[in-house]
TINUDO-539354 format. One record per atom (N, C-alpha, C, O): z, y negated, x negated. Coordinates in steps of 0.1 Angstrom, whole numbers, plus 5000, padded with zeros to 4 digits. Example, Ala and Ser with C-alpha at 12.3 -4.5 7.8 and 13.67 -1.06 7.14 Angstrom:
<rs>
507850574868507850454877507850334868508550334858507150224872507150114863507950004871508049894866
</rs>
This chain:
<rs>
843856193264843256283274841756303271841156203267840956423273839956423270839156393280839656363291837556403279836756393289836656443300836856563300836456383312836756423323837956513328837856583338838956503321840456543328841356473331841956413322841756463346842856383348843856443355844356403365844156543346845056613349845856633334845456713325847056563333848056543322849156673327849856683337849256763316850956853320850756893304849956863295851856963307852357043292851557163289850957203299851257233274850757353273850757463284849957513292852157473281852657593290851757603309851357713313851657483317851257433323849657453327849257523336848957363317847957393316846757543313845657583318847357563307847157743300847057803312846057873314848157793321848257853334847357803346846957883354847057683346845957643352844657673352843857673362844257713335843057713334842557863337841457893341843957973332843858093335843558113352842658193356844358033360843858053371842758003374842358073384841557903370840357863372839357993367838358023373839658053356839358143347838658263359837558313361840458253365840158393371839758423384839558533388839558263392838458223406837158253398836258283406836758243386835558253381835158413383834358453392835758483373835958603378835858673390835158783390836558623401836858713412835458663418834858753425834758543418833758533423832258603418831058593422832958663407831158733397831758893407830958973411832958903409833659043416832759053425831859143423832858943439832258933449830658933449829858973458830358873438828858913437828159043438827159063445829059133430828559313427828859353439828059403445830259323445831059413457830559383470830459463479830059263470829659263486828659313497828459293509827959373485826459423493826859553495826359613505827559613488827559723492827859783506827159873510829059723517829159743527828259693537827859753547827859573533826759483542825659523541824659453546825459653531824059723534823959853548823059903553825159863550825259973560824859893568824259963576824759733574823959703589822859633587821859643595822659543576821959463569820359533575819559483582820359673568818659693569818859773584818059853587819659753590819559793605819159673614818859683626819259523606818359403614817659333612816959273619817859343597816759303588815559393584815659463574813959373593812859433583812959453571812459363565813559583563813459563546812959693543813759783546811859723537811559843530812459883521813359813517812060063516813460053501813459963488814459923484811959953483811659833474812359733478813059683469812459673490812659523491814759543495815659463497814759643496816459653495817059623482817859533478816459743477816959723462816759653455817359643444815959573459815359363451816759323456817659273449816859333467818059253475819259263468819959163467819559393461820859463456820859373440821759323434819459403438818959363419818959253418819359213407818659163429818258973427819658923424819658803422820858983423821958933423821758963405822358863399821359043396821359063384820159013380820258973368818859013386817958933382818158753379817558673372819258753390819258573389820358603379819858533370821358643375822158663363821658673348822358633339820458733347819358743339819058633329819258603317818558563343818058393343818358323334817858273324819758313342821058213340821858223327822258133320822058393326822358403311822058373300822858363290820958353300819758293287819958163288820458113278819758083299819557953296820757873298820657753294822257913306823557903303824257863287824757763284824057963280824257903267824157813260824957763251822357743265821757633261822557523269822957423263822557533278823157423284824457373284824757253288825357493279826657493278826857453268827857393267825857473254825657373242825557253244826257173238824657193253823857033253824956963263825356853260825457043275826056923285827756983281828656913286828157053274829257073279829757203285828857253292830957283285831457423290831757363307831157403317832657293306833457243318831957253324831457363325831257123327830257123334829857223336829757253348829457293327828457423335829357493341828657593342830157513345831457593353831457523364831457593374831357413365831157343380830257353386830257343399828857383376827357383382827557533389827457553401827757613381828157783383829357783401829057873409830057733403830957673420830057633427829757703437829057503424828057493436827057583438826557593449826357693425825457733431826157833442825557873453827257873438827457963450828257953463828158043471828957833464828657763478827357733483827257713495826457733477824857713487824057873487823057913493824757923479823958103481824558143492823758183501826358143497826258193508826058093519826458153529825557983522825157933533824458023531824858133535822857993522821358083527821658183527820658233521822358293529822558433529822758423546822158483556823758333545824358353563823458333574823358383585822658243566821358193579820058283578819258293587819958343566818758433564818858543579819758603585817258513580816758613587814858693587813958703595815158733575814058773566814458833551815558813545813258913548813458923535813758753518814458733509812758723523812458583510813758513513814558523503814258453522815758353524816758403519817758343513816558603521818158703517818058653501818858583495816658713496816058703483816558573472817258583462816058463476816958353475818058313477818358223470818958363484820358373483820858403475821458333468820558553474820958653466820758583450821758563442819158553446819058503433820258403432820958423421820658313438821258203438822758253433823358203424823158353439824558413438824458443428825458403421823158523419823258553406823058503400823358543389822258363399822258243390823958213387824458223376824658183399826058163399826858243388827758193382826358383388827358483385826658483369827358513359825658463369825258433353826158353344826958393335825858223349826458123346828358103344828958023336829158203352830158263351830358323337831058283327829558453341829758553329829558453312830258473302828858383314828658323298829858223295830458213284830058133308830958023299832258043298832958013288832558123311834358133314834658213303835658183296834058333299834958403287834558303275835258303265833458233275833158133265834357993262834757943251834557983277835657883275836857923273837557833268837458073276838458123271838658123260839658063255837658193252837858253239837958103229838458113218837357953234837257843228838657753227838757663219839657803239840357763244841957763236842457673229842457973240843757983241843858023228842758013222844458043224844858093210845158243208845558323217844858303192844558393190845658533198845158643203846858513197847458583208847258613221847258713228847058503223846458493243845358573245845158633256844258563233842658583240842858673250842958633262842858833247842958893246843358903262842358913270844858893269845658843279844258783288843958833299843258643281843258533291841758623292841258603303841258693286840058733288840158883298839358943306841358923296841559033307842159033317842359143323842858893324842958773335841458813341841358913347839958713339838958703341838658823343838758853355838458913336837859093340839059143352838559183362840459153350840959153361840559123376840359203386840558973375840058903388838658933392838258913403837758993382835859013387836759153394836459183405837859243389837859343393838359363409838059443418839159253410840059233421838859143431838959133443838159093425836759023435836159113446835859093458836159243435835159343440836259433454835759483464837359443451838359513459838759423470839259453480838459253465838359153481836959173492837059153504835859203483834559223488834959333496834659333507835659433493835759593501836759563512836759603524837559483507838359493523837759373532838359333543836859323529836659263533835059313543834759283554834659373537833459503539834059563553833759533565835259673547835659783556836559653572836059653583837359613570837559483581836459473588836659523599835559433587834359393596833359533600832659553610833559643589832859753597834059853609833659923618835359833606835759843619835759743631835759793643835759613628834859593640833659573647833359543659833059613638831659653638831659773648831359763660831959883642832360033651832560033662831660063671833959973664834559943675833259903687832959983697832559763684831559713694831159833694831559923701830559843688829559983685829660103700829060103710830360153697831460253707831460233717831160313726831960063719832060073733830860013741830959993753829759973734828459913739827960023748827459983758827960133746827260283757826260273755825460273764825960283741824060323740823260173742822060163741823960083744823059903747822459883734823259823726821459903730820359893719820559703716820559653704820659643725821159493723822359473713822459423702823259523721824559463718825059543702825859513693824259653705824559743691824159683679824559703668822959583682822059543671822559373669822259323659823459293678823759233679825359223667825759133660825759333671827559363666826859453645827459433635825459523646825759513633825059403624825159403612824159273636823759183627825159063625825258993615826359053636827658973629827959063620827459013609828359163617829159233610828959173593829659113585827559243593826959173578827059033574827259023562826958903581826958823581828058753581828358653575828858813590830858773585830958773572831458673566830358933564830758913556830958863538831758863529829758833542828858683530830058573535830858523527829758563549830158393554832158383545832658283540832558493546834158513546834558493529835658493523833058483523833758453506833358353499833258353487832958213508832758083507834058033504834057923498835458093507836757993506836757993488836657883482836958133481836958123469836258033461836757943454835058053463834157963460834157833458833857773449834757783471835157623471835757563461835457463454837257703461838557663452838557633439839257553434836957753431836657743419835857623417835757553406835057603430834457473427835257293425835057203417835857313435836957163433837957183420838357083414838357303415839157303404838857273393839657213386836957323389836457323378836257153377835557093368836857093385836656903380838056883369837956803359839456983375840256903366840756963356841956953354839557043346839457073337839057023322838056943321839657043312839056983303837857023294837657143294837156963287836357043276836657123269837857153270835857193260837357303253836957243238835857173236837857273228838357163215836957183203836357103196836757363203835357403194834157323197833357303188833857283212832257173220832357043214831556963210834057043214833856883208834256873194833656783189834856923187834856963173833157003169832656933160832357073174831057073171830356953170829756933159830156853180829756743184830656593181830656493188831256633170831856563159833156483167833856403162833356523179834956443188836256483182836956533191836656463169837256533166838856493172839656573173839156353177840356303180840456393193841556463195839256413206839356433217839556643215840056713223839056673203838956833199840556833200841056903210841456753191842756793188843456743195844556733190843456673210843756643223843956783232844756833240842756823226842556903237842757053233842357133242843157123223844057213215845457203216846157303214846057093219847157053219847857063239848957093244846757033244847057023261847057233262847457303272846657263254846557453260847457513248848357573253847557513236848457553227849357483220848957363219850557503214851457443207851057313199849857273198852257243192851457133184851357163168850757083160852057283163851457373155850657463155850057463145850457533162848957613162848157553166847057613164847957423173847157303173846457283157845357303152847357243153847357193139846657293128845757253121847057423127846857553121844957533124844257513115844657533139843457583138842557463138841357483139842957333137842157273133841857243121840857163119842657293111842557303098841757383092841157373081841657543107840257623100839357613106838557703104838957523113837557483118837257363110836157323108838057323106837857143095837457263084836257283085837957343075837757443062836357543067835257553061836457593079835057653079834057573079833157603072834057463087833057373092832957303072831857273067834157283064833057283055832557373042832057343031832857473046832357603040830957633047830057693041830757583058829357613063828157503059826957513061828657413055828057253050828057293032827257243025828857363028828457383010827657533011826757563004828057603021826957713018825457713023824757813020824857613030824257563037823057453026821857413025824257423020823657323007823357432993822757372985823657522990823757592981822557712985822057772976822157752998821057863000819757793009818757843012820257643012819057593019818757683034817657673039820157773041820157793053819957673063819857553061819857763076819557673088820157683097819957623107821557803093822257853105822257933116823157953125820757993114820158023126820658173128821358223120820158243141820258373139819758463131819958583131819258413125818258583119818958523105818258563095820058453100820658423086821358573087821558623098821658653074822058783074823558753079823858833088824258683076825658643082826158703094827158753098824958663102824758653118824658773125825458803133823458873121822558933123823559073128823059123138824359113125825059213124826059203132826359303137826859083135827459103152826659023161827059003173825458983155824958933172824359043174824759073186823459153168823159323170823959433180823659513189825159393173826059403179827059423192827659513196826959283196827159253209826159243217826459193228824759283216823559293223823559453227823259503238823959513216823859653220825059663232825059683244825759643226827459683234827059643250827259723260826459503250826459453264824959553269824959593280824059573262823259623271824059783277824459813289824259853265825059993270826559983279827260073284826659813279827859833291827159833307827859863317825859803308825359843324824959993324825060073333824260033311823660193315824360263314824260363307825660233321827160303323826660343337826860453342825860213342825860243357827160193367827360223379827560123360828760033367828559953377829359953386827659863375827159803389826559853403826759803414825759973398824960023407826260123414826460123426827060223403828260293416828760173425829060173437828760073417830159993423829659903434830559873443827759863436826459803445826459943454826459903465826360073454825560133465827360293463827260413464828160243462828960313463829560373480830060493483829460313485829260333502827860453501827760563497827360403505826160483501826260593495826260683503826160633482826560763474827660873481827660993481828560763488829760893492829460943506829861043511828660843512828260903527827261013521827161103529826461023513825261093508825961243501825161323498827361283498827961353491829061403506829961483505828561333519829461423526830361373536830461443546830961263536831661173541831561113552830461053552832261113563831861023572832160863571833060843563831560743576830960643573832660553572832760463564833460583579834560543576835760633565836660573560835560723563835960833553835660783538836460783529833560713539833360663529833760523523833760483511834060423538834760303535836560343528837160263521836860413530838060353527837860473513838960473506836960543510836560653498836460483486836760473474835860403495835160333485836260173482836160103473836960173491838460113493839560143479840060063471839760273480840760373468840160323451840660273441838560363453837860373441838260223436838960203426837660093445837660003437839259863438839459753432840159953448842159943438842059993428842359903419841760123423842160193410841160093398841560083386840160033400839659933394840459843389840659833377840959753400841859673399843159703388843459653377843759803398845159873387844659873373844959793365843859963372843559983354842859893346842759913334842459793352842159653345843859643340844159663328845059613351845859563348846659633331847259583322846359773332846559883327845559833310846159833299844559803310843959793297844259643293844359613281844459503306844959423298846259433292846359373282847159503296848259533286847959603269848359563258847359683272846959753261846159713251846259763240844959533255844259533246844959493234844959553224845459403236846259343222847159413216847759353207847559543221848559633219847759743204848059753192846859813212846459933212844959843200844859853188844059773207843059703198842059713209842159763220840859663203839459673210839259803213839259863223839059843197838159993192838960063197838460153190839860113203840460223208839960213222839060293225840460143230840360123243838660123247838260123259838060113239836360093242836160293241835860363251836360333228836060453228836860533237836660663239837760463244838560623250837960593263837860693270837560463270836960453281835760493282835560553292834860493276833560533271833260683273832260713279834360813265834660893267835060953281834461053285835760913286835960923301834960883310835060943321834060813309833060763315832160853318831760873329831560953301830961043301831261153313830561183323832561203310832961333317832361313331831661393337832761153339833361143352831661163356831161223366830761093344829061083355828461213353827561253360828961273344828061433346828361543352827661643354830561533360831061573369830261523385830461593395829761453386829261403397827761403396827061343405827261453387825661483384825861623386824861693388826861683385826861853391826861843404825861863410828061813411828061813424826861783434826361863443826361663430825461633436823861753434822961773442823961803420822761883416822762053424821862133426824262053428824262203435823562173448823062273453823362073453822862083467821761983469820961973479821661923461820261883456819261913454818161863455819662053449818062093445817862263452817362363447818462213465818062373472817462233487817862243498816862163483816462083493815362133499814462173491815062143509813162183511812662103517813462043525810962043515810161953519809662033532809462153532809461953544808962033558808361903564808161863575807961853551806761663560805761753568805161683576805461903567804561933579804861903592804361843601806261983589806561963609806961853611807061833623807361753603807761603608806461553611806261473620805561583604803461493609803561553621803161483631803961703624803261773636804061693646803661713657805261603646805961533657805761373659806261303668805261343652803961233653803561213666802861303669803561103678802961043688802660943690803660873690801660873690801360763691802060623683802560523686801560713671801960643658803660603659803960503653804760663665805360643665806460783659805760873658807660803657808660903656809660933659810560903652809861003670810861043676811861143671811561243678812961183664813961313667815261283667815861193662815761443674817061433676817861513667817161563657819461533668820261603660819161743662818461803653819261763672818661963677817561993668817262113664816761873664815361933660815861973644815462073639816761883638817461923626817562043621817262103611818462083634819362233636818262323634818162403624817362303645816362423643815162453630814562553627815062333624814462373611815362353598815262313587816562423606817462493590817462613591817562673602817262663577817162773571818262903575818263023572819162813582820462913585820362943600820863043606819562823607819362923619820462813627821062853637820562673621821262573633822562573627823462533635823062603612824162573607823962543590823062603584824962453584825262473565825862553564826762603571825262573553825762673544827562693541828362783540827362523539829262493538829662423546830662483550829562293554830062223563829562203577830062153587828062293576828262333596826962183595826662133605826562153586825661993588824462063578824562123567823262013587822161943576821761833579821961783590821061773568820361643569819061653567818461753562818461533569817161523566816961333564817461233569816061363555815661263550813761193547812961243539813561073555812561063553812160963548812960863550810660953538810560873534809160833536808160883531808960703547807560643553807560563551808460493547805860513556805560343557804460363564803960463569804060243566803260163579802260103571802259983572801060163562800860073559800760063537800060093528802059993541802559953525804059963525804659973536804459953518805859953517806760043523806960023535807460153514808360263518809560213519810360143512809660293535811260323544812060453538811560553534813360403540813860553543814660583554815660513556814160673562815260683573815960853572815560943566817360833582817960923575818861003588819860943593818361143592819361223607819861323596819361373586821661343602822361433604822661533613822961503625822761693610822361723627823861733633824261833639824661633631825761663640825661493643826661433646824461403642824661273651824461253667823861343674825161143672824861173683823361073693822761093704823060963678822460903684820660973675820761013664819860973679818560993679817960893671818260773671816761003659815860913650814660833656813660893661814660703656813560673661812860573649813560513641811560573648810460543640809760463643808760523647809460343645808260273652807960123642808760083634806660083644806160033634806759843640806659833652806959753634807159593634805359553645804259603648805859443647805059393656803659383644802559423648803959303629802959283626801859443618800659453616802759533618802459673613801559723628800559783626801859693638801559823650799759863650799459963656798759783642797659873642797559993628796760083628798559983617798460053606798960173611799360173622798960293602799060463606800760463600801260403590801160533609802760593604801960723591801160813592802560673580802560783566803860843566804960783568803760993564804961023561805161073545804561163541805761023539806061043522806161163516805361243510807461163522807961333521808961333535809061233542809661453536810661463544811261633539810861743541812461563532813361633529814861683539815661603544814861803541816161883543816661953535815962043529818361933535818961963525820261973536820361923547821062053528822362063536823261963532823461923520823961913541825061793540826061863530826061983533826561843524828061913516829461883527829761803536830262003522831761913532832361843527832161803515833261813533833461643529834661663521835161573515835261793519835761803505834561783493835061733483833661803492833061713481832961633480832761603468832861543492832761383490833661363483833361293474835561413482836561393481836261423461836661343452835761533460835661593449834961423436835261373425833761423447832961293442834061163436834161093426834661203449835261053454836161043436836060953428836861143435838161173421837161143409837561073400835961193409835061203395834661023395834860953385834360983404834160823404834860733403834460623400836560813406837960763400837860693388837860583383837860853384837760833366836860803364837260773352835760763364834660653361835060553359835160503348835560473372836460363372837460323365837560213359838360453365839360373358839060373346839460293338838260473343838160473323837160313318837260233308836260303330835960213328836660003327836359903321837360043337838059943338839359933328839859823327839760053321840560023312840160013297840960013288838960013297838460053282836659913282836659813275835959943287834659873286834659723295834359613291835259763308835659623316836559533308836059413308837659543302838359463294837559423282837459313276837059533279836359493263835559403261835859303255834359433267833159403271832959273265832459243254833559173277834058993271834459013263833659003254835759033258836358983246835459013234835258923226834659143233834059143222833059113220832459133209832058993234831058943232831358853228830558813219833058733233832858633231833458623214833358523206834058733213835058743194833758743186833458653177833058823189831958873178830958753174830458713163830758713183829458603176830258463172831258413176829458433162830058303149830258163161830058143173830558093151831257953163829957903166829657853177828757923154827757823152826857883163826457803172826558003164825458083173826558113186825958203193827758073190828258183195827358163215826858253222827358003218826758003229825458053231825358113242824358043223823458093224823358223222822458283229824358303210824158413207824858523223824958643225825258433231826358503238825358513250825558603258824658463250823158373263822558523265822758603274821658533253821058643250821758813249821058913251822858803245823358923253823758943259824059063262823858853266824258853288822658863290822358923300821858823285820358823289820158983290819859033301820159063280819659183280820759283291820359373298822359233292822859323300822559263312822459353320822459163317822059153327820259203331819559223341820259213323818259303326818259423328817559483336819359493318819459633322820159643337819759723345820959563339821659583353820559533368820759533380819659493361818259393372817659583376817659653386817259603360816559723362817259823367816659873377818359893365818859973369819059993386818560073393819959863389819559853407818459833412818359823424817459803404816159793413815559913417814959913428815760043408814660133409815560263416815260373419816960163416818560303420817560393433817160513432817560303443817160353458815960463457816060573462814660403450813360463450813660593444813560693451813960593432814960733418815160803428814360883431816460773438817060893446816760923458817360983467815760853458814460903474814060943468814861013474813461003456812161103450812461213444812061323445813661113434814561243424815361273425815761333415816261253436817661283439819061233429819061233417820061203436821261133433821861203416822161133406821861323418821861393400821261323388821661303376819761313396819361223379819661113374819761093361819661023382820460893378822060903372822560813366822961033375823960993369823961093356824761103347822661153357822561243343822461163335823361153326821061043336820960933328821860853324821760813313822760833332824060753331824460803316824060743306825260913317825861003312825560973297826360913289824061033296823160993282823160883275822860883263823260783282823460653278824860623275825060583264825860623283827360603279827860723264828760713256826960803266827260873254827060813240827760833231825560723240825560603229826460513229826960493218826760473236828260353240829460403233830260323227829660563232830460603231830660643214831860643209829860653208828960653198829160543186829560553174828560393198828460293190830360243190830960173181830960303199832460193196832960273185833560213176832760443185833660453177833060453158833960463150831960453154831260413142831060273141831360233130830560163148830660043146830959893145830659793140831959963156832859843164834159813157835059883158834259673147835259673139836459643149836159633161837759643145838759593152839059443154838359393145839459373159839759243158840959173169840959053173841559243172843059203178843359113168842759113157844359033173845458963163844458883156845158833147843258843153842358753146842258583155842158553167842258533144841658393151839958363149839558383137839258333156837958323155837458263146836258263146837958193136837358203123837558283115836858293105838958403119839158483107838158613109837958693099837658623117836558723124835258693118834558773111834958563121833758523114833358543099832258573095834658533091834658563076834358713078833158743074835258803083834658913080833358993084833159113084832158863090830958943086830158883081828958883084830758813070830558743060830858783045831858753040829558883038830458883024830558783017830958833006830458713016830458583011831758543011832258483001832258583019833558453023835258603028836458593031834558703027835658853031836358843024837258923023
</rs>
């Protein structure tokens, strides 16, 4: 039995165990992306948060992933895989306590980082401990289990979202205008639903004890009786045997080539250099897909394309099932079909779906007009009052859209420092009001801009809604499956934790950056440019799978390693 497992069963057995630990791992990095999204609809309705300080809130979840990613690998070298998979369960049983009790920005902020330290720490070891794990048939299967379950995390976050915003509503409705109770029903709302994904959490946490090491940490760290223990508890007692024979033959192929060029193993050896490049690129261009950010402010986007707020919950309900489904759909396929196919044909689809929805949004985006005159001229005692009516009458049509009978308006102020955005439709029934926080009340109401534009009808939302389909699913059956497997196949046994650190480092940076600046972008520059950018970017992605992404189905991870090795091809 190896270290720290006391849990004795058969292959068959265990494999299935660990896949299910695998995939609590998973569903919990799900819940990380998915849950803000709904809990932003009441969140900055009780929470003081400017738009900067929202979008930290949305970003801190990929900023603490950032972190974690980098220095995860190191650790998952020095203590151990298992371990760090347990450290990764408690941080996020103590992120949602402080989420639940937060009542401020810095406590959310902390939370939040915390959740994404967690989800760092996820992302590096579990496909790390997979790919160290099952055997060369399985990967493939055990690594698209984990992307599965992050996908099905995110589709628990949503029903779990839309559940508490109908009861949210509901109070809502029947409160009669009680400014109390309204503020009361959407500060539970949010707060249920953090509190409601502590159980997962637990499960991944108590499980990751009766786990074992995986056979490559301790074959590295010279255990070799406890390595072929523990190859033998997850795969057969011949392919046990098989692959310790090529880790004993590589391990000393890397000890005569080592002695023969006076290497050091390191990254920058030319051996290396070319799939760690590799999987740095791939992972950075798998966030400027924009995958986190539809999948973080996707409520949001479709109420902004037309939708009514329940229209957009369950808009945003459909989108991320078809997530789920087509995960199931590309893990069938990976081991079938290969990496390189399924990367380029998702990639391609990705394109179409973000520049079909950088149209939509650009027809009525940019017939917007600025009127911050008459919003200063309604200015009283530093405060801001309006209703639907005042909407009506400074539209251009004379108190109707063009297409759905709605305009909106959109403003963007502060008190001071730090930009709000507040936001009337003229068919609401409740009234904009503006007023500054107790510690703001001697600073000047600024108005930014104040934009009107006509709402679209909500067959566009619908229109939106199909183009972010196919986002999804292309994505989820081609880049979401891939993604892991080709971070954790591609880098050498010797670099693979650290090398794997560092490209979760940069995609998790690009995903820090991208939700940080999502909100501010489309208060200034409207919802079109960000998915234009998208677009331009997944078109490199698209690019790089189909010119440099070798194939590697059906390989065992030493046989991979040789081929980016001329030395040894």
């Amino acid at each position: 039995m190896t270290e720290g497992s006391p849990l004795r069963s058969s292959p068959a057995f265990y494999s299935k165990f660990l896949l299910c630990i695998a995939g609590l791992g998973g569903l919990l990095y799900g819940i990380d992306v998915g849950i803000s999204s709904a809990a932003l609809l009441y969140l900055t309705k009780t929470v003081d948060l400017t738009v900067s300080q929202t979008s930290i809130i949305v970003a801190a979840v990929f900023g603490g992933s950032t972190v974690s990613s980098l220095i995860a690998g190191f650790f998952a070298d020095w203590v151990g895989r298992r371990k760090m998979v347990i450290v990764s369960g408690f941080l996020f049983a103590v992120s949602v306590a402080i989420i639940v009790l937060s009542h401020g920005f810095v406590p959310l902020l902390v939370g939040r980082l915390l959740q994404g330290l967690s989800g760092g720490v996820i992302a590096v070891v579990v496909p790390l401990y997979l790919a160290e794990c099952l055997s060369a048939g399985s990967r493939g299967k055990g690594s698209g289990i984990f992307q599965f379950m992050l996908t099905f995390g995110i589709v628990a976050a949503s029903l779990t979202g839309l559940y508490f915003i109908h009861q949210a509503e509901a109070t809502i409705a029947a409160a009669g205008g009680n400014a109390a109770l309204i503020r009361a029903a959407q500060d539970h709302a949010w707060r249920s639903m953090f509190l409601a994904v502590i159980y997962p959490g637990l499960a991944f946490f108590i499980g990751a004890f009766f786990l074992s090491e995986t056979p490559r940490w301790l074959f590295k760290k010279g255990r070799l009786e406890e390595a072929s223990a523990a190859l033998r508890r997850a795969v057969s007692s011949d392919e046990a045997d098989r692959e310790m024979r090529e880790m004993q033959e590589l391990a000393l192929e890397d000890k005569q080539h080592t002695e023969t060029t006076s290497g050091s193993g390191s990254l920058l050896q030319r051996k290396y250099v070319y799939p760690f490049l590799l999987a740095c690129v791939i992972l950075t261009l798998n966030q400027t897909t924009g995958i986190n950010s539809v999948l973080g402010y996707l409520l949001v986007i479709l109420k902004q394309a037309g939708m009514t707020a329940t229209h957009a919950a369950q808009g945003d309900l459909t989108v991320k099932v078809l997530n789920c489904l087509m995960t199931i759909v590309g893990v069938t396929l990976v081991d079938r079909k290969g990496r390189k196919f399924l990367l380029s044909l998702g990639t391609g689809g990705i394109v179409v779906a973000v520049l079909g929805v950088a149209f939509f949004f650009y027809a009525f985006e940019s017939h917007r007009i600025d009127i911050s005159q008459q919003v200063n001229a309604r200015i009283q005692g530093n405060t801001l009052s309006l209703s639907a009516s005042d909407v009506k009458s400074w539209s251009p049509q004379g108190g109707s859209g063009q297409d759905s009978g709605a305009m909106g308006l959109s403003i963007l102020y502060s008190y001071g420092s730090g930009d709000k955005l507040a936001t009337l439709v003229s068919t609401d029934s409740a009234p904009l009001a503006v007023a500054p926080e107790v510690e703001a009340a001697t600073k000047p109401l600024i108005i930014r801009h104040a934009f009107l534009s006509r709402i679209p009808a909500e067959r566009t939302g619908w229109f939106v809604t199909a183009f972010l389909a196919l986002f999804i699913a292309s994505y989820a059956a081609g880049p979401g499956v891939v993604v892991w497997l080709a971070l954790s196949e591609l880098m050498p046994t010797r670099i693979r934790s650290a090398g794997m650190g560092i490209a979760l480092l940069l995609n998790q940076g690009a995903s820090t950056l991208i939700a940080g600046v999502f909100l501010p972008a489309v208060a200034n520059f409207g919802y079109f440019s960000m998915f234009l950018f998208w677009g331009g970017c997944t078109t490199l992605y698209f690019c790089t799978a189909i010119f440099f992404l070798p194939e590697t189905k059906g390989k065992t991870l030493e046989e991979i390693e040789r081929n980016f090795d001329p030395a040894r091809a």
